[in-house]
N, C-alpha and C positions, 0 to 999 in steps of 0.2 A: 521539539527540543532544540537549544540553540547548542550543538555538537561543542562548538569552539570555547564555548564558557563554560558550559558541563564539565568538560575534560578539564578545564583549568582548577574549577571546584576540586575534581576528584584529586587533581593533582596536592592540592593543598591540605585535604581531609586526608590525606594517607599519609600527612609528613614532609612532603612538601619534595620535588624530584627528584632530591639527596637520597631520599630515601628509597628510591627505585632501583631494583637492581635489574629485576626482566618486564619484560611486559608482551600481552599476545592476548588472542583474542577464541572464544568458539562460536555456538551458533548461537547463543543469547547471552555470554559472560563476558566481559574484562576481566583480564586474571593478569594479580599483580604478583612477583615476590618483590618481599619488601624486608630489608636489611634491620627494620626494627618494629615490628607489628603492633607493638604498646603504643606506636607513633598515630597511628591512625583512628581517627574519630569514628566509630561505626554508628554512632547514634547520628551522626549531624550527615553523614554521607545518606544515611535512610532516609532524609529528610529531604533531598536533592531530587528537584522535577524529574521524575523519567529512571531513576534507581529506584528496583523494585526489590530491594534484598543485599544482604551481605552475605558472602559464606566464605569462611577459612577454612580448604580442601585440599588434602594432597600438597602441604609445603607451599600454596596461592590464596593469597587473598582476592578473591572472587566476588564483582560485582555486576549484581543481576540487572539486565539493561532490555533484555526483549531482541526481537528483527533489526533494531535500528545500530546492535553495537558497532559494526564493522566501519557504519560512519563514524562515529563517537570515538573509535579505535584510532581513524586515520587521522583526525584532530589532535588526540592524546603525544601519540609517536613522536611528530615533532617536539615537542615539547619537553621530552622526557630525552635529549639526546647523548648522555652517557651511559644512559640504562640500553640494557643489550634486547633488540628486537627475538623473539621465537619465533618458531612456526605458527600458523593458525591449528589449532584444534579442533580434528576433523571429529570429534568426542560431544555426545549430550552432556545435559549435567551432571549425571552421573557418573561419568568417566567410562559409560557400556556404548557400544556401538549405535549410533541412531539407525532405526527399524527402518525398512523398505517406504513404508508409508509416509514417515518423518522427512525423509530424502528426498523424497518426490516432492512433498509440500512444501520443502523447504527451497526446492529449487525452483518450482513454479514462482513462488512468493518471489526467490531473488530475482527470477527474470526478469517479471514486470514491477517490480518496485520501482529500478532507477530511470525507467518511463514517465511516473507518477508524477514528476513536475512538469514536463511538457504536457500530459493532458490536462492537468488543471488550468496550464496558460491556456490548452486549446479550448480546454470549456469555458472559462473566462471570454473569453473573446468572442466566443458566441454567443454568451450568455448579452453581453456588452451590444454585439451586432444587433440581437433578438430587441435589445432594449430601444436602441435607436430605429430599428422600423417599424417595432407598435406604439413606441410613443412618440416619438420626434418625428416619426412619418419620414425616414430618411428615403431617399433611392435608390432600392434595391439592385436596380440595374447599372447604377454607377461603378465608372471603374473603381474607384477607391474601398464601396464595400465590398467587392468582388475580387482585389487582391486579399481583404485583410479574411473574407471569408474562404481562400484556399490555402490561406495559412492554417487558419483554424479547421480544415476539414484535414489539413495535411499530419497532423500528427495520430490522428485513427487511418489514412489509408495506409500509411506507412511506420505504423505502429508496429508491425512483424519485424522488420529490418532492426529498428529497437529493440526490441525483445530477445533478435537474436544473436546481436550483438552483447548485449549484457547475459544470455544463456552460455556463451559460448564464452565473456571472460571467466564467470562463476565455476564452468568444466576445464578453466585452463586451456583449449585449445583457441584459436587462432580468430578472432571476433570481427577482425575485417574481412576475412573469406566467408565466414558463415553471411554475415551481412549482405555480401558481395552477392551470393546462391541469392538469398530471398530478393534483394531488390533484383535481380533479374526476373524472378518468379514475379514479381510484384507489378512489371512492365506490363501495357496495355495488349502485345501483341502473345502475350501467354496469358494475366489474370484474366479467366474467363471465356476466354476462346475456345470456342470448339472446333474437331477436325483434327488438331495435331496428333504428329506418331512421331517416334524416337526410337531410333534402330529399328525401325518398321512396326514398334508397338502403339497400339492408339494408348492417349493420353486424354485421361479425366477430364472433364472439364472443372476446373476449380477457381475460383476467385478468391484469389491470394491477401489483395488489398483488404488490410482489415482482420483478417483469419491467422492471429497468434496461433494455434494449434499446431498449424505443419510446420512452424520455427523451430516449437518447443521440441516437435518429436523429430525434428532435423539432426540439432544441436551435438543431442547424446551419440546420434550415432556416428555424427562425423567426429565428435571427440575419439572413440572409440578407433573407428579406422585414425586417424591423427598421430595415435599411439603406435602403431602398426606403421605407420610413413614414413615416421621420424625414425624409428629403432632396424626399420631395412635398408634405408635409402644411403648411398654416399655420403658421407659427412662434407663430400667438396661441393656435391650438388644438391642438400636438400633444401637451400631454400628456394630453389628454382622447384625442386620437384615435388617437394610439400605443396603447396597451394595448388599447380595442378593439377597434380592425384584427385588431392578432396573435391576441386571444383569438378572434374570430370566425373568423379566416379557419384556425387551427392544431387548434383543438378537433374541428371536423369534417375536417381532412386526414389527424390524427393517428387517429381513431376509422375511415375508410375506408383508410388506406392504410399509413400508418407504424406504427400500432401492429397489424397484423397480420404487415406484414414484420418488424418485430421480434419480435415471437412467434417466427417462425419462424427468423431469426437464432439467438435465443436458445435454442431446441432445435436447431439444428447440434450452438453452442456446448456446451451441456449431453451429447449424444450423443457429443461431440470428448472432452472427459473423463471421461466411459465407456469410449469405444476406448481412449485413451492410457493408462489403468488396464486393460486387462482382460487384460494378457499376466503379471497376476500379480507375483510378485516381479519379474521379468524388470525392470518396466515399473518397480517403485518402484526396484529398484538406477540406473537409469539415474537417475530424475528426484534420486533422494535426493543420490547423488553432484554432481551437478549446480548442487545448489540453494546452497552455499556459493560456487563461482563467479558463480554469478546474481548475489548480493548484492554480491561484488566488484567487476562490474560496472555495478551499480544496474539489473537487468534482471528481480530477481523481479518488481516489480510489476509488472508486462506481465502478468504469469500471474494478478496479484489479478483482476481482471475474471474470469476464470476460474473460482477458485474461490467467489468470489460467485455468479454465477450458478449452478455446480454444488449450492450448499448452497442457496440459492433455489428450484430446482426438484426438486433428491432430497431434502433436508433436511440433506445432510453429505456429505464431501466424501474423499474418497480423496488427491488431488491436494495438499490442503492437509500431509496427513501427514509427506510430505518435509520437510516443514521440522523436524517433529520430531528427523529422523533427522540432518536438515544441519545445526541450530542446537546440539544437544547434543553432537556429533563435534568442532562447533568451541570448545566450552568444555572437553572433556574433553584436545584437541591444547593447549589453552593454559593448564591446568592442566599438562600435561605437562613443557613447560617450565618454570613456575615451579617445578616441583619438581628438574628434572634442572638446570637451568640452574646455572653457577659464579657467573656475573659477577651484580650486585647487583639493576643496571637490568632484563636483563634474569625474572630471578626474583620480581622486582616485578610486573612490565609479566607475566607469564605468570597470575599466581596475583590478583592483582585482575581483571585481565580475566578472565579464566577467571571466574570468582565470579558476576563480570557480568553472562555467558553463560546460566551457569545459571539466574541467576533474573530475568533479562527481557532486554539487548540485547547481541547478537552484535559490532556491529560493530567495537568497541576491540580485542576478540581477535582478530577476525578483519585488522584492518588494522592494529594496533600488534603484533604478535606472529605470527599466520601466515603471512601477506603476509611481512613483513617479514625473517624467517628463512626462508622457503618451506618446507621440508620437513616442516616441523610441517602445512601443507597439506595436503599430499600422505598423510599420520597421517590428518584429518580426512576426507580424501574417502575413504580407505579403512573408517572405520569409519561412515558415510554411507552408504556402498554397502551392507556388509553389515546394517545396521540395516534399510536398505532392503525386502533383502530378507525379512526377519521380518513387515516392515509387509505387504508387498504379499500373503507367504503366509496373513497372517493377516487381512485383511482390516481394517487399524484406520484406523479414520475419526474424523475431526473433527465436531463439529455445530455449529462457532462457527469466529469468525476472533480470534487472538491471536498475539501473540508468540511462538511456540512456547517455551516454559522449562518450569521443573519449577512455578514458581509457578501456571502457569496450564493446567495437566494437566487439568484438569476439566471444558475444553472439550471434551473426548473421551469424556463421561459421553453417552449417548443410549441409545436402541433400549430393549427388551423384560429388559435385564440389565447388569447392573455389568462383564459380559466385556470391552466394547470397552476401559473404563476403565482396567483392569487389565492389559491388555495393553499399553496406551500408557506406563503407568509401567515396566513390562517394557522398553519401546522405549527411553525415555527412559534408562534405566541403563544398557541395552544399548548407545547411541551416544557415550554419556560416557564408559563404560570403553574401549571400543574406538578411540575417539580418542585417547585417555590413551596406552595400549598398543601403538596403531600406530604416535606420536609419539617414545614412549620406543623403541620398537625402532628405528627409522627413524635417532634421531637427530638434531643438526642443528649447524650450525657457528653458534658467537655471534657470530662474528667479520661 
């Protein structure tokens, strides 16, 4: 989604900024009041890449947006600068408190989302480096590829420092100190090391570099003491004595207690997408078909934490490959249509989204054209499932996290030969046509 035109859309489709009187956001809505609600177009706002819904609730015109609103949100705000800013809404859609399980998920997802553009440059760049020493025969041992490959290895060793810096603004407490704890923990003369004691207790051995788990399970609990800091401490002296409290008191709980339990989280996690991959194709047909409903309902990311950590600890990821098979089924069903399509809109809306798909975001196709006609969906998950199974028999893996498209194939470049590579591009054609194919047969009504 492009946040800054979106926002300028919705601005327009609700009457235009005149017409704003508040505006605030919760964990998937924009929620407007609006000084004359006859003003706003709810047909043509439905129609806007990335708006998956209208609803007028509680005195707010609410628009359904997914994970991504809070960006969408902070685009909007300017724009809207006589309308009076709210609080965020700590509220589901339902205006009931979000459950345990919602909160957690919800917080995992924020931490590592605003990560998600330095791994893709990092996988980029490796994908790029991989390219230039199996085909171009570069030299590996040059200094040139050897700074640009410790950039690209630097955003997975030091991906916790990230994580816990966006964990810790998401809880409101203090994101440079949290930061501050893991990149210590992250230093070479503690990740890994064995032999240390702290106040005379021995200390885990754990290898922090790379190991999101002990940030996440850091975060909450220095939020929590934070709260307790601030509300005892002097007013003349807490900001001296805020940051030390936490650093002292979080650095040795996390080095005896938290960052082992996450160690050990983190290989469940890691051994869980081992199992969930190892029935073969069996296991990608299921996830592949799968993974374009996900996104419809804004639920892949759940599974990112996932495969981070699978490519953190194996080096690449099985798990992630689904999306190959799910992202290209959905450009090839929305190709389909613009080509079979009569009516104009509709042959448009198939053959630009389609394009789209192929070479970086799914979701126009997928919610301007398959949603929308369904049956072209139902094209997609079938040729999802069967790519699926190609992935799973053959074993192709990721070694980077990207957008799955044909642009950025290269993140599938690893291991000891060019085979994985090749294969992915195989995938990749394989889910396009068969989307295409399944859609054209299937059919669908324009109407």
């Amino acid at each position: 989604m492009d946040y800054k035109k979106t926002a300028a859309t919705i601005i327009e489709l609700v009457g235009g900024k005149e017409n704003i009187e508040t505006h605030t956001h919760c964990m998937t809505r924009l929620r407007l009041s609006l000084k004359d609600r006859t003003k706003a177009n709810e047909e043509e706002l439905k129609k806007v890449p990335g708006i998956q819904g209208v609803v007028y609730k509680g005195g707010q015109y609410q628009i359904v947006i997914g994970p991504d609103v809070e960006q969408l949100y902070n685009e909007l705000a300017p724009m809207v600068p006589n309308a009076t800013a709210e609080e965020v809404v700590d509220e589901n859609l339902d205006g009931e408190k979000e459950s345990v399980w919602n909160r957690v998920l919800a917080y995992i997802s924020g931490s590592i989302t605003p990560a998600l553009p330095v791994l893709i440059g990092s996988g980029m760049i490796s994908a790029i480096l991989a390219l230039c020493a199996n085909l171009f025969k570069v030299d590996t041992s040059g200094s040139t590829y050897q700074l640009f490959n410790t950039l690209a290895n630097a955003a997975y060793s030091y991906l916790p420092v990230m994580v816990a810096f966006a964990a810790a603004r998401r809880l409101k407490t203090n994101e440079y100190v949290a930061a501050f704890i893991i990149l210590a923990l992250c230093s070479g003369s503690i990740s890994g090391a064995s032999g240390l004691t702290v106040f005379g207790l021995p200390v885990t051995s754990v290898k922090y570099t790379s190991n999101i788990v002990p940030a996440l399970l850091m975060v909450p609990v220095m939020a929590f003491c934070d709260r307790y800091v601030v509300k005892y401490s002097p007013k003349a002296i807490v900001s001296i004595v805020r940051p030390t409290v936490l650093a002292v008191v979080m650095f040795p709980l996390t080095l005896l207690l938290l960052g082992p339990v996450g160690t050990w989280i983190g290989s469940i996690l890691a051994n869980f997408c081992v199992w969930i991959t190892s029935f073969g194709g069996i296991s990608m047909v299921i996830l592949s078909a799968l993974h374009p409903l996900l996104v419809m309902v804004g639920m892949h990311t759940v599974i990112t934490p996932l495969i981070v950590n699978e490519i953190t600890t194996y080096g690449s990821s099985l798990l992630f490959s689904k999306a190959l098979a799910g992202n290209l089924a959905i450009a090839g069903a929305a190709l389909a249509v613009g080509v079979k399509a009569k009516k104009t809109e509709n042959k448009t809306a198939g053959l630009s989204t389609g394009i789209t798909a192929l070479l970086s975001v799914t979701e126009p196709a997928l919610y301007g054209v398959l949603i929308r006609l369904k049956k072209p969906l139902i094209g997609a998950l079938i040729g999802a499932a069967i790519t699926g199974l190609f992935i799973g028999i053959f074993d192709i893996r990721a070694y980077a996290t990207a957008s799955c498209s044909f642009l950025t194939l290269p993140i599938f470049m690893g291991g000891d030969s060019m085979r994985n590579f090749y294969l992915a591009v195989v995938a990749a054609v394989m889910a396009t046509v068969l989307g295409f194919v399944a859609t054209w047969i299937i059919g669908f009504d324009e109407d």
